[in-house]
N, C-alpha and C positions, 0 to 999 in steps of 0.2 A: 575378616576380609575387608580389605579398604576398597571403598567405591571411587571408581577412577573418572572424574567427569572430561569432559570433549576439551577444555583448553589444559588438563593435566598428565592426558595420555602421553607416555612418554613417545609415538610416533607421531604426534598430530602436532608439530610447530609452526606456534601463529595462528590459531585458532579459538584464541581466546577470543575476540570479535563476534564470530561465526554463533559463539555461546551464549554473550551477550544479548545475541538478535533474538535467538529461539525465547528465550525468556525473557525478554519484551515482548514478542510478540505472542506467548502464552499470557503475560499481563493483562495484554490489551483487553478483553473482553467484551467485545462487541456483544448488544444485545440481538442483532440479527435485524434491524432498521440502518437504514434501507437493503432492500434485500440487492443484491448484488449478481453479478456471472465474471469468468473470470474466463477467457477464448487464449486459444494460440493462432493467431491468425497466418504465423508462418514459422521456420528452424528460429528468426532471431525477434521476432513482434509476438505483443500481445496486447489484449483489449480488455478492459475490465469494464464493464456497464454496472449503474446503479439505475435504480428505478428512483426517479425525485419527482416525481407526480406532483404540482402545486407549486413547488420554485417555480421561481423567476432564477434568472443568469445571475443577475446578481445579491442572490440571496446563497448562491453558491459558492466556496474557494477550496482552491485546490494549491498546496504546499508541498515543496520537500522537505523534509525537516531530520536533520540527521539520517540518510539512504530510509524513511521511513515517506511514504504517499499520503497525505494526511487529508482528507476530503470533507469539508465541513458541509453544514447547511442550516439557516436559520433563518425562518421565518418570519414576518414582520405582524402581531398582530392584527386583523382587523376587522376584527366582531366588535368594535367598537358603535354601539345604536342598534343592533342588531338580535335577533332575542330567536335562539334555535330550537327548537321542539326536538331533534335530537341532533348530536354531534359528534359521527362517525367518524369524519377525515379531520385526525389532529393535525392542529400545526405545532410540530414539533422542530426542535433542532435535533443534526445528528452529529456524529465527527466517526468514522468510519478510516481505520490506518491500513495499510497494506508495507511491507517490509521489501525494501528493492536489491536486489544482489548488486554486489560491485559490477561496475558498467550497465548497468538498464539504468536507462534515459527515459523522463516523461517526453512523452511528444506533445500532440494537440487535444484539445477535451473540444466535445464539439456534443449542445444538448438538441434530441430530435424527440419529438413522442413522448413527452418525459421520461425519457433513459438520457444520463452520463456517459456518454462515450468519454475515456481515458486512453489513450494510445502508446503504448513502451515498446522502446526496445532495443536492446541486447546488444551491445558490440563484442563481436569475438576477436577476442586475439588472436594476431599468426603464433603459429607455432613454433616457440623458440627453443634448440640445443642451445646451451650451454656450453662450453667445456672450460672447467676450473683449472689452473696450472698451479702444481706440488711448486713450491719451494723449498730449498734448504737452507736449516737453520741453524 
C-alpha cells in the first residue's frame, strides 16, 4: 500500500506549500519558554501574548520571516559585580515562531505587565465564481 502524503493526493492541487508549513512547524520545537496564549479576539483578529517578564522593549524583536512570526528575546547580561546566594529568574534568550496562513497580517505588538501583546489579522476574500469558457480545438 503506497502512502499518499497531502501535496501527492491526486485531489489536493497546490498544496504542496500547505506540507511544507506543517513540517516546519512540527521542526520547530519549542521548549515551552516563554509560555505563550493564543485568543480570537474577533471572525477575522487574533492575539497571541507571551509572558517576557524582565525585557526591556528593546531586548525584544518581532519578524516575518517566510509567512512564519518569529519572536525573539535576549537579555543583556548584568550580574556583572554582583554575587547571588540563589538564581531563580534566568536571563535567558528565547526565539519562539508561530506559522501565518496566507493573508494574516501582523499588526501592532504593544508590551504591558510583562505580557507581549501581538495583534493579527485575517483578510478575507470576496467570494469569487468563476466561469471557464470550453474552446475548440
Amino acid at each position: 500500500m503506497t502512502k499518499l502524503t497531502l501535496g501527492t493526493h491526486p485531489f489536493l492541487l497546490g498544496f504542496e506549500e500547505l506540507e511544507r508549513l506543517v513540517e516546519r512547524t512540527a521542526k520547530s520545537g519549542n521548549d515551552g519558554y516563554p509560555p505563550y496564549n493564543i485568543e480570537q479576539s474577533s471572525a477575522t483578529s487574533y492575539r497571541i501574548t507571551l509572558a517576557v517578564a524582565g525585557f526591556a522593549d528593546d531586548e525584544l524583536a518581532i519578524t516575518v520571516e517566510d509567512n512564519q512570526l518569529v519572536i525573539r528575546g535576549r537579555q543583556s547580561d548584568d550580574s556583572d559585580g554582583r554575587v547571588f546566594l540563589h538564581r531563580g529568574i534566568a536571563a535567558r534568550q528565547f526565539q519562539r515562531s508561530f506559522v501565518l496562513a496566507e493573508g494574516v497580517d501582523v499588526g501592532e505588538a504593544i508590551t504591558e505587565n510583562g505580557l507581549l501583546h501581538v495583534d493579527l489579522t485575517r483578510s478575507v476574500p470576496d467570494s469569487v465564481v468563476q466561469t471557464i469558457n470550453i474552446r475548440k480545438g
